[in-house]
C-alpha positions as CSV (number, residue, x, y, z in Angstrom):
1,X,55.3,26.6,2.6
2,X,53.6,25.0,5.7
3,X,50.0,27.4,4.6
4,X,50.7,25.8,0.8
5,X,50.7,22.6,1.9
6,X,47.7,23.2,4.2
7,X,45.6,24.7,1.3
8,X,46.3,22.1,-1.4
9,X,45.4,19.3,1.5
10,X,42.1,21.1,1.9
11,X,41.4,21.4,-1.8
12,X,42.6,17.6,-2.5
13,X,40.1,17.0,1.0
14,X,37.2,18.9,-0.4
15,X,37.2,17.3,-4.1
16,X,37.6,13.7,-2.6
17,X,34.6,14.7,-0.9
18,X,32.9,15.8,-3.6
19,X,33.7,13.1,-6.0
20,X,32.4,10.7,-3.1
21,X,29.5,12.5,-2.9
22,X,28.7,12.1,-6.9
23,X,29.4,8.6,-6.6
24,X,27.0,7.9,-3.8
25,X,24.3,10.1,-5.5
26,X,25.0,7.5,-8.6
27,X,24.8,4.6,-6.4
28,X,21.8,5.2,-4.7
29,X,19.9,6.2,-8.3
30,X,21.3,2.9,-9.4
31,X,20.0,1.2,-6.5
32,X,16.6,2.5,-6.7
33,X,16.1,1.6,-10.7
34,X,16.8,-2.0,-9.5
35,X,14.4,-2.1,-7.1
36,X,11.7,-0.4,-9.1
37,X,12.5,-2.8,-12.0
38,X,12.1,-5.5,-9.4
39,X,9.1,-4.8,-7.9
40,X,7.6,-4.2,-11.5
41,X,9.2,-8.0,-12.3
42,X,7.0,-9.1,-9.7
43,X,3.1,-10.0,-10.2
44,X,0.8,-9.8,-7.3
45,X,-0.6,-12.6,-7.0
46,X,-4.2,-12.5,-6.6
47,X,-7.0,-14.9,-5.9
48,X,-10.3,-14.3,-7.9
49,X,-13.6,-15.6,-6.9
50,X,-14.0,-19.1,-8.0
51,X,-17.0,-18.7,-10.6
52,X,-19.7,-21.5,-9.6
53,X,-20.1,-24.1,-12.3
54,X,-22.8,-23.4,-15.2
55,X,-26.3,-24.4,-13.5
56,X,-29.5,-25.5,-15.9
57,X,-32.3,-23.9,-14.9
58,X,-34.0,-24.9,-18.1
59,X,-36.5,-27.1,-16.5
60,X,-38.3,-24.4,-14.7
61,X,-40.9,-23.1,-16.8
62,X,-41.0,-19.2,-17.8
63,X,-44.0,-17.0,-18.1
64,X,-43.5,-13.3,-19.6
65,X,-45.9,-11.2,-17.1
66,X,-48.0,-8.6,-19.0
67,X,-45.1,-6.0,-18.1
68,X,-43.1,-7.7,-20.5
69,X,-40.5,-8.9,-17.8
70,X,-39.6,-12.9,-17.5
71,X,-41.1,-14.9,-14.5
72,X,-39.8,-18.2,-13.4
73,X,-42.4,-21.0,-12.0
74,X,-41.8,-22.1,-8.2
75,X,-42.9,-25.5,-7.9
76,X,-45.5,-26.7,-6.2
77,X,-44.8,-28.9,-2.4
78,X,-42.8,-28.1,0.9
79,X,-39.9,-26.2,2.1
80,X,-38.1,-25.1,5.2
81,X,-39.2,-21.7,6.5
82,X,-37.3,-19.6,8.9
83,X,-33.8,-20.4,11.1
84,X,-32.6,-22.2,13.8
85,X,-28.8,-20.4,13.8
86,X,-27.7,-19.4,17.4
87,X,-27.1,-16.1,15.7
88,X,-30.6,-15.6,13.4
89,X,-33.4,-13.4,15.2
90,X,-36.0,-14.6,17.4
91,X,-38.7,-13.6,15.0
92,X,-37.2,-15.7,12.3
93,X,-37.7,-18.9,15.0
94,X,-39.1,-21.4,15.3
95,X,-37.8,-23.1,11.5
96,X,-41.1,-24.7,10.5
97,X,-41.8,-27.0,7.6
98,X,-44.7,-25.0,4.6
99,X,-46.8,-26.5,1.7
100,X,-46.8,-23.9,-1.2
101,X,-48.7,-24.4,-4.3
102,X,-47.0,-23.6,-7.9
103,X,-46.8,-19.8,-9.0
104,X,-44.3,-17.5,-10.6
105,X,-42.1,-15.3,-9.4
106,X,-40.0,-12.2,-11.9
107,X,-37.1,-13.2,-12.9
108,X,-35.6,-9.9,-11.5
109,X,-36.1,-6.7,-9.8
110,X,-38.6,-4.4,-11.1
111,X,-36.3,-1.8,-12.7
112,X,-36.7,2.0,-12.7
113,X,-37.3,1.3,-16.4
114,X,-40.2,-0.5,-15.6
115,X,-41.4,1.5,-12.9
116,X,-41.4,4.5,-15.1
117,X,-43.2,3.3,-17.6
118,X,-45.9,2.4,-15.2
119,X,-45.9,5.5,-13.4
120,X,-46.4,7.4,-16.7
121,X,-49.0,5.2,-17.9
122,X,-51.2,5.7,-14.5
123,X,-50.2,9.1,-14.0
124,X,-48.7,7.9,-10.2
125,X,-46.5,10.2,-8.8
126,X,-42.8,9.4,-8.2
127,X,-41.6,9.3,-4.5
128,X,-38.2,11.6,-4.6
129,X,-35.3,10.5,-2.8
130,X,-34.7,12.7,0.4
131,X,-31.4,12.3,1.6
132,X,-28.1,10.4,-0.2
133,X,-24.5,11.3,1.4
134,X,-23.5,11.8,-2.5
135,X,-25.1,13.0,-5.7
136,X,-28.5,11.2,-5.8
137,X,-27.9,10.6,-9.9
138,X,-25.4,8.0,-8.9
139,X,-28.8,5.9,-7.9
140,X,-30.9,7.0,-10.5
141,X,-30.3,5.0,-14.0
142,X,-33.1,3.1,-16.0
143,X,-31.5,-0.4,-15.3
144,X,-31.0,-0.1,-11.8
145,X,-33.9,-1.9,-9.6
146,X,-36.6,0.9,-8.6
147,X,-36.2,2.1,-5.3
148,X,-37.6,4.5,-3.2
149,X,-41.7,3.0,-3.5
150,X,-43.7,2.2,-0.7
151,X,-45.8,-0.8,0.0
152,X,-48.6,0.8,-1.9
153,X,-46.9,1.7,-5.0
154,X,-45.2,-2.1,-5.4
155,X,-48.5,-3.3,-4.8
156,X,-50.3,-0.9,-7.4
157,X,-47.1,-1.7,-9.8
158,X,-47.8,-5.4,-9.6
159,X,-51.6,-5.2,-9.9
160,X,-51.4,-2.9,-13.2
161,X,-49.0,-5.7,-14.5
162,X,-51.7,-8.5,-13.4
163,X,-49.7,-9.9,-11.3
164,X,-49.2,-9.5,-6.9
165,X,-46.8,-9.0,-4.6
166,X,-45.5,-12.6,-2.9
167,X,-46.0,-13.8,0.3
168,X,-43.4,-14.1,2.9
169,X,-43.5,-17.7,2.3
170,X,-43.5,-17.1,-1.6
171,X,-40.1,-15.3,-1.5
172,X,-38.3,-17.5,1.2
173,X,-38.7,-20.4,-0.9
174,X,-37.8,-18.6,-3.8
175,X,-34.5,-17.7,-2.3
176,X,-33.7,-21.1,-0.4
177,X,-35.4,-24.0,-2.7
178,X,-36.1,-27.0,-0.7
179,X,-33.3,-27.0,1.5
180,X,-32.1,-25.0,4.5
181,X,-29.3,-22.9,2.5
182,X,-28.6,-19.7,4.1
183,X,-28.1,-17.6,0.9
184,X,-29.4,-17.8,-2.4
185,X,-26.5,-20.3,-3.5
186,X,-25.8,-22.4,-0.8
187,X,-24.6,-22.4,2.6
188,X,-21.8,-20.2,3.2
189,X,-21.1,-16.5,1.7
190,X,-19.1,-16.0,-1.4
191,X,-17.5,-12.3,-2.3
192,X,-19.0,-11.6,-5.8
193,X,-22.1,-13.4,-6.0
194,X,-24.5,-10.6,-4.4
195,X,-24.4,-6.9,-4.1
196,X,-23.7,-6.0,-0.2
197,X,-21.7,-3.3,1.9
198,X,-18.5,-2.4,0.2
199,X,-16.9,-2.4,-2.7
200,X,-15.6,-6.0,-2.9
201,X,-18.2,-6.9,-5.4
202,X,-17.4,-4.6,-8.0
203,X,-20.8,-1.6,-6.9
204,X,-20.5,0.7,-4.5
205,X,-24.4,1.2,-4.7
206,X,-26.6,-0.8,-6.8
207,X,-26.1,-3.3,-9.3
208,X,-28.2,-3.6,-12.4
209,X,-30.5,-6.4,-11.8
210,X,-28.7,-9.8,-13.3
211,X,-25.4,-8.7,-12.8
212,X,-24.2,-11.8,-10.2
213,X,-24.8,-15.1,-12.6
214,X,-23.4,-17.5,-9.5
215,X,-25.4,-15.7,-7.2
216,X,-28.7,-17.0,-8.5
217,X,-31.5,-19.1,-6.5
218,X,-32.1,-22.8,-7.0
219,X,-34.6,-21.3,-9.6
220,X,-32.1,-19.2,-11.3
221,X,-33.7,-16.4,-9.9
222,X,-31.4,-13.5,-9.5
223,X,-30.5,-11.2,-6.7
224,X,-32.4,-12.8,-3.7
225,X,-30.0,-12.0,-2.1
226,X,-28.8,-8.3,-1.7
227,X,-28.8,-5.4,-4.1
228,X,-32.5,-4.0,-2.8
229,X,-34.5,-5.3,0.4
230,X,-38.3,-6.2,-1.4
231,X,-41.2,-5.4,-0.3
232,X,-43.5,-8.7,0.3
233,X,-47.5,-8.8,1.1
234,X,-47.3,-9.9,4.5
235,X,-48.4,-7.6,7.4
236,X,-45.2,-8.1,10.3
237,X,-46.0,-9.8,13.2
238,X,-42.5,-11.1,15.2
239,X,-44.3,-14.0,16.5
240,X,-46.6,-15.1,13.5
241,X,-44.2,-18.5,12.7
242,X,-45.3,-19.9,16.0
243,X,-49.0,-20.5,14.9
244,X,-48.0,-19.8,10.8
245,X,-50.2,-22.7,8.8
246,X,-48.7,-25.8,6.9
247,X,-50.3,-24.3,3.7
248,X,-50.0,-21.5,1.4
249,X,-49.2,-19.0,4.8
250,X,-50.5,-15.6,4.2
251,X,-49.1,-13.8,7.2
252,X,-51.5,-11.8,10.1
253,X,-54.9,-10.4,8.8
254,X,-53.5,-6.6,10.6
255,X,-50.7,-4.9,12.1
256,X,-48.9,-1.5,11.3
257,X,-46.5,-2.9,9.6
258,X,-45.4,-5.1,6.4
259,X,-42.4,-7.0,5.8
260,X,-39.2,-6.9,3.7
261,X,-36.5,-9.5,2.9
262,X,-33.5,-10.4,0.9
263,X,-31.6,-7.3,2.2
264,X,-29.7,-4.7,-0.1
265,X,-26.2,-3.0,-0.8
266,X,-26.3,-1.4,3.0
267,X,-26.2,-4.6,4.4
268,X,-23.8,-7.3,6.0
269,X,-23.6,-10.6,5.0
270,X,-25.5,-11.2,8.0
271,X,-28.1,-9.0,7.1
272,X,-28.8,-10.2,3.6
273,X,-29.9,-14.3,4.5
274,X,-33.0,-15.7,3.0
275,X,-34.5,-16.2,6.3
276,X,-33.6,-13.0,7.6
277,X,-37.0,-10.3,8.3
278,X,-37.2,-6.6,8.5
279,X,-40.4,-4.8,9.5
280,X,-41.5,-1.2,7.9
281,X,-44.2,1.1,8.2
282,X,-46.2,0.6,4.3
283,X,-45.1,4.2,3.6
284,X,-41.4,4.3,3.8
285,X,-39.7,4.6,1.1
286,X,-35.7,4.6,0.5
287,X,-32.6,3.8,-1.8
288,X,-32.8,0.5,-0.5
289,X,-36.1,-1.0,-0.7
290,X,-37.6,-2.1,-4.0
291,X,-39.9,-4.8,-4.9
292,X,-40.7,-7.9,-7.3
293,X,-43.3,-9.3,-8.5
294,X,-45.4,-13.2,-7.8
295,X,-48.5,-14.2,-10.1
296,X,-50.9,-17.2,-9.3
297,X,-50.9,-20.3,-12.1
298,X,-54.3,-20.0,-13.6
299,X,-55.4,-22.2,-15.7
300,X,-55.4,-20.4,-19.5
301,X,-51.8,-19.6,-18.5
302,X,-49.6,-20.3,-21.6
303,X,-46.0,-21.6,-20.7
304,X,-42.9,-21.9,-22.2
């Protein structure tokens, strides 16, 4: 009788474990439906770019360049060149007043559209892109800005399209205006209005030219800043603000090098200010240099 008793205490002991068990499994189930229904009755809250407020830029005048792309006139009188930042490079020092004269300045980045259609035109041959830590295609589309051209072939490009390349001068105060903004938009930098390092604004590499509306200059110029460093005319010389003229500064008459501004999708925000220089030798080309082009008011010009 005493083994009976034992075995039926064992069996009641092993079921009222095992109906335990079942209920805990239901509990815990039930438990973790209510906390996946609650985390899907909650909404992330998350804080999108403030879009800058509509800007008129209809009071610049347009020219279309004999590529068929849009310029935008620069007016004519002074700006501030260079920085006086405790952190801005010692080439970009010392911030000096110039006098420009009116001229025009494309709208955009010369595309690979563009490019192509001058390069099949003049029979140039097309640099190829040497090394890209992924599948160079991923670069390679007709509305992406033209990259990989040397100094020589943005020169040649803007010539067979009557126009020039711009002077150092000719693209600072494109980027800036009249004032001493660090960026293309104003003073300080906003996530989403240029194409830098990273992913935050929506390109891991480049951007179709046009693509950031509040990142435009004070001449509704796009893409001053980032998306592809441009080649300008100037030969480099780190010390050539310190005796630069008042007017229309063309940069050193020699030297091995040219210059390059505005920075592209490789670069910090620190990297990619309007006063902010980089030196190359005239041959390099590379996914992040491109170019735009500057043409001279003449007098038969016909505005709109």
């Amino acid at each position: 009788m005493e083994n009976r008793g034992v075995l039926i205490g064992s069996i009641i002991f092993v079921f009222g474990s095992f109906i335990l068990m079942i209920g805990g499994l239901v509990y815990e189930s039930y438990k973790a439906k209510q906390m996946r229904q609650l985390a899907l009755s909650i909404t992330t809250e998350v804080k999108p770019v403030a879009a800058a407020a509509a800007q008129d830029f209809s009071m610049y005048k347009t020219l279309v360049g004999d590529d068929g792309r849009d310029m935008v006139q620069v007016s004519e009188g002074p700006f501030v060149m260079g920085s006086r930042d405790n952190d801005s490079d010692p080439d970009e020092k010392p911030e000096h007043q110039v006098y420009l004269k009116s001229y025009f300045l494309d709208r955009h980045e010369v595309t690979q559209d563009a490019y192509d259609r001058f390069a099949r035109m003049t029979k140039r041959i097309k640099r190829k892109i040497e090394v890209f830590e992924e599948d160079p295609a991923k670069l390679l589309k007709p509305e992406y800005p033209m990259i990989a051209v040397t100094w020589d072939d943005a020169e040649a490009y803007c010539k067979w399209a009557g126009k020039r390349l711009p002077t150092e001068a000719e693209w600072e105060k494109a980027a800036r205006g009249e004032g001493k903004r660090r960026y293309a938009w104003g003073e300080e930098f906003v996530v989403g209005y240029a194409n830098i390092d990273g992913n935050e604004d929506g390109f891991r590499y480049l951007a179709p030219p046009g693509s950031f509306e509040s990142g435009r200059s004070p001449y509704g110029i796009y893409d001053m800043t980032g998306n592809v460093g441009e080649w300008v005319a100037d030969v480099y010389d780190e010390n050539s603000y310190r005796g630069s003229p008042y007017r229309d500064p063309k940069g050193p008459d020699q030297g091995e090098q040219r210059v390059i501004r505005g920075g592209s999708w490789r670069e910090t925000k620190r990297n990619v200010r309007a006063s902010k220089r980089f030196q190359a030798k005239p041959w390099r080309h590379d996914i992040t240099v491109g170019f735009r082009c500057a043409k001279d008011i003449e007098a038969d010009v016909v505005v709109k």
